[in-house]
N, C-alpha and C positions, 0 to 999 in steps of 0.2 A: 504494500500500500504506500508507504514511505515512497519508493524508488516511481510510483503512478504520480504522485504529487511533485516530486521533482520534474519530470517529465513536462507536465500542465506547467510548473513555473514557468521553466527554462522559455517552452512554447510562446509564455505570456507576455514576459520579459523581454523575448527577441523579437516578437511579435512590434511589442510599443518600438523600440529600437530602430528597428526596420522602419516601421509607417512613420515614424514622427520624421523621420531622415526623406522619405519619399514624400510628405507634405511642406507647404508650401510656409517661408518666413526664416527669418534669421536663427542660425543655434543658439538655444540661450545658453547662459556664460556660467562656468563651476564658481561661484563666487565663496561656497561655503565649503567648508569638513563634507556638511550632508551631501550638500550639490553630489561632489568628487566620490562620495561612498556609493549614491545612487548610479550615479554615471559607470563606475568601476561593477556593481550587480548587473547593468544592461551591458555590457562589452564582456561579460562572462557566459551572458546569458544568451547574446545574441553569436556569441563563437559556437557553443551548443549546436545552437540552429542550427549554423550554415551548413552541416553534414545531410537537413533534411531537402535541402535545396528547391525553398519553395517558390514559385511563379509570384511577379506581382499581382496579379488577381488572388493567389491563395495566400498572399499575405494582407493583403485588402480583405478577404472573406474572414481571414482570423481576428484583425483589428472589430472588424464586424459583430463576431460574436462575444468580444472584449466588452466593445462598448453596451451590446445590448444584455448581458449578464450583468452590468454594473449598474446599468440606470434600470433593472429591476423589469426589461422588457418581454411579453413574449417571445419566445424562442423559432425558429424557421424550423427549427428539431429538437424531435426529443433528444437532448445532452445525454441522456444515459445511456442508451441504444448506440451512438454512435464513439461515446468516450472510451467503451470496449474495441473498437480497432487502433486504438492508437498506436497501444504497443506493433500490431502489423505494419503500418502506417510507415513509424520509424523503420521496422526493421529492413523495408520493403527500400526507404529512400536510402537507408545508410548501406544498404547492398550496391546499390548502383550505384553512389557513390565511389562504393571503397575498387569496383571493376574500372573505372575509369581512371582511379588514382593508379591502380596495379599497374593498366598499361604505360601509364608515363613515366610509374617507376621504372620498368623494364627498360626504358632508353638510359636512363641514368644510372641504372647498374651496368646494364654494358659498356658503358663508357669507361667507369671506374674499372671494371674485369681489362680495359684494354691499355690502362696506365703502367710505365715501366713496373717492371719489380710487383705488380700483383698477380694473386693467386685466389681463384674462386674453389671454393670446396665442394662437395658434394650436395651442402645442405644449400646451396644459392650466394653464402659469403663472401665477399671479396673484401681481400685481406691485405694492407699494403706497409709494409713496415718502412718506416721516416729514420728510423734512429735503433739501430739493433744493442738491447739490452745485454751485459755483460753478468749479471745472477743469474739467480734461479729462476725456474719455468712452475708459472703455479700449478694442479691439480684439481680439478672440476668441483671438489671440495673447500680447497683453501678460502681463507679469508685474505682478500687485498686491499691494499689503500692504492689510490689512483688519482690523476685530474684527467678529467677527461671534458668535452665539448661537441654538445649534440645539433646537431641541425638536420632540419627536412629538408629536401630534395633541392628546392629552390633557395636555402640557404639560410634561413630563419630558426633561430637558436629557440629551441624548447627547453634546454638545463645546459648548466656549464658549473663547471668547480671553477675553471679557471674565471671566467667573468665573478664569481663570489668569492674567489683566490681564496679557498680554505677546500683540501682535499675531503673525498669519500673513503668509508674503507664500507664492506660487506663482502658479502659469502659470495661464490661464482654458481653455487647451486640454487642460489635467491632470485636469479635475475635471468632474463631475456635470454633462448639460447642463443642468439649472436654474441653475446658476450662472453656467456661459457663457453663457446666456441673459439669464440677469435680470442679473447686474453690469455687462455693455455698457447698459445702460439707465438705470446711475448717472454720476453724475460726481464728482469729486475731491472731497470734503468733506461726498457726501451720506452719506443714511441712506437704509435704503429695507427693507422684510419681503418675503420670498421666501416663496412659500406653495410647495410642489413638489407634484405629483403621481406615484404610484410611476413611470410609466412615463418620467421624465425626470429619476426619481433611482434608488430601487435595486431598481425593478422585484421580481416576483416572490420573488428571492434574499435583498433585503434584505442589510444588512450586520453580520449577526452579533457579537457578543451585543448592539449598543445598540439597532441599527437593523433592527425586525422585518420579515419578508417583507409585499408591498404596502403599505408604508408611507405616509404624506404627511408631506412635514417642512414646517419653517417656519423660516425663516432672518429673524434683523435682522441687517442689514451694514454696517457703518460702511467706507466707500471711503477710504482715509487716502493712499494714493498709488500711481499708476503706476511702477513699479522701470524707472528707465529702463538701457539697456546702458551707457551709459556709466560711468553710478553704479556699476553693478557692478563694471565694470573698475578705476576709481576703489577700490574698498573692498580689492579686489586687490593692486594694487599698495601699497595703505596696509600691506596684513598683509604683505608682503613686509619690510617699513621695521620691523616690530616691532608694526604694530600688528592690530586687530582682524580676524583674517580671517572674510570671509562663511560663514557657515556655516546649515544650517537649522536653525530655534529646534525644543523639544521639541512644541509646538503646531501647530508646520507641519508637520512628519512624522505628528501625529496627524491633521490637516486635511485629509493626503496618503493617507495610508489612508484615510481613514472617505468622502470624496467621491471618489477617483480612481473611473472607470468600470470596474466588474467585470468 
C-alpha cells in the first residue's frame, strides 16, 4: 500500500511540475527555505516521471484529474476501477523505456569494447585498466575501500567518492555484479573504467531517480585497499579505548544503495 501511495505522489508531483512548466507566465522565484524545499520534492518527483514518458495530452488529462479531485468535482471515472492498472501502467511504460535505452547502450558499449587495452568478458563487461595496481587482487568476498566515479552513458555523474573526496569501503558480494566482476580484475593501487551493461547492473528497473531503467554505467575505480578482518577488529577494539569506532562513511551507505542488487 505504502509503495501505491508513493506511486500516486511521484505521478502528482510530476504531474504539477510538468503542467505548470507547459503553462503560460513567468517562473516564480525560490525566495524562501520553503520555496527551495518544494521546488527540490517536484525535481524529484518529476525525475520519477520521466521513465513513464507521458504525451502532453496525458499530462494535461493528469493535471485534469489533479485539479478536479481537489476542488471536490465529479469525477469522468470511477478512480477506483481505474487506480488498479496503475501499477501495469508503469510497468508497461518503464519496459519500453528501458528497450530503447538498451539499444543506445549497445552503441556505447561497443565503442568502449573497441578502446586500446580493453577486454569484454563473457558477462557483457568491458574492462579497461588506466593504471595497473602493484598489491593484491581482491576475492568476490573481500571487503575494499575504493574512489571511484559513476556516470550514465551521456556522461552525467549519479555518485562519485571522488567529487565528495572521502572514499567507500564495502563487500564485492554486496554490490552490482559488474563490480564483483571487474574489481577482482584490479589490484591494490590500480585504476581501471568499468563500462557495465544493464543486464549486470540494474537491468530493466534501473535505480531510480539517478539511474534510469536499461541503463549502461561507466565506472573509474581507484583500488586503494583490501579491508583486511583483522584491521577491522583492530579499529574495534581502538573505539572501545576512546577512540575512532568503524562506522560507514555517508558515501558508502550511498555506494550501498545505488549498487546493492535489487
Amino acid at each position: 500500500m505504502k509503495q501505491f501511495i508513493v506511486i500516486l505522489a511521484a505521478l502528482s508531483f510530476g504531474a504539477l511540475t510538468a503542467c505548470n512548466k507547459m503553462g503560460s507566465g513567468p517562473r516564480p522565484s525560490l525566495s524562501s527555505d520553503d520555496d527551495k524545499t518544494v521546488y527540490a520534492i517536484g525535481m524529484d518527483m518529476g525525475t520519477k516521471l520521466k521513465t513513464l514518458q507521458l504525451s502532453k495530452k496525458e499530462m494535461s488529462i493528469l493535471k485534469m484529474g489533479i485539479d478536479d479531485g481537489s476542488e471536490g468535482k465529479k469525477g469522468e471515472v470511477e478512480p477506483r476501477e481505474y487506480l488498479a492498472k496503475v501499477g501495469d501502467l508503469i510497468r508497461k511504460r518503464q519496459q519500453a523505456f528501458a528497450e530503447t535505452e538498451k539499444k543506445q547502450a549497445s552503441g556505447f558499449l561497443d565503442k568502449a569494447a573497441g578502446m586500446s587495452g580493453a577486454q569484454k568478458t563473457d558477462s557483457g563487461l568491458v574492462f579497461v585498466e588506466t593504471q595497473a595496481g602493484t598489491g593484491e587482487a581482491p576475492k568476490a568476498t573481500d571487503r575494499v575501500k575504493v574512489n571511484y566515479h559513476g556516470t550514465l552513458r551521456d556522461g552525467e555523474v549519479f555518485d562519485s567518492t571522488r567529487e565528495r573526496k572521502q572514499p567507500a569501503t564495502f563487500r564485492l558480494d554486496r554490490v552490482i555484479k559488474c563490480w564483483n566482476e571487474g574489481v577482482q580484475k584490479m589490484k591494490v593501487g590500480g585504476k581501471a573504467e568499468l563500462y557495465c551493461p544493464p543486464e549486470i547492473a540494474y537491468g530493466d528497473r534501473g535505480a531510480p531517480p539517478k539511474i534510469p531503467p536499461g541503463a549502461a554505467l561507466k565506472f573509474e575505480v581507484e583500488l586503494l585497499e583490501i579491508v583486511k578482518e583483522d584491521a577491522k577488529k583492530d579499529a574495534k577494539k581502538g573505539a572501545k579505548k576512546g577512540g575512532a569506532n568503524e562506522r560507514k562513511s555517508k558515501d558508502a551507505i550511498d555506494l550501498m544503495r545505488c549498487l546493492e542488487t535489487l
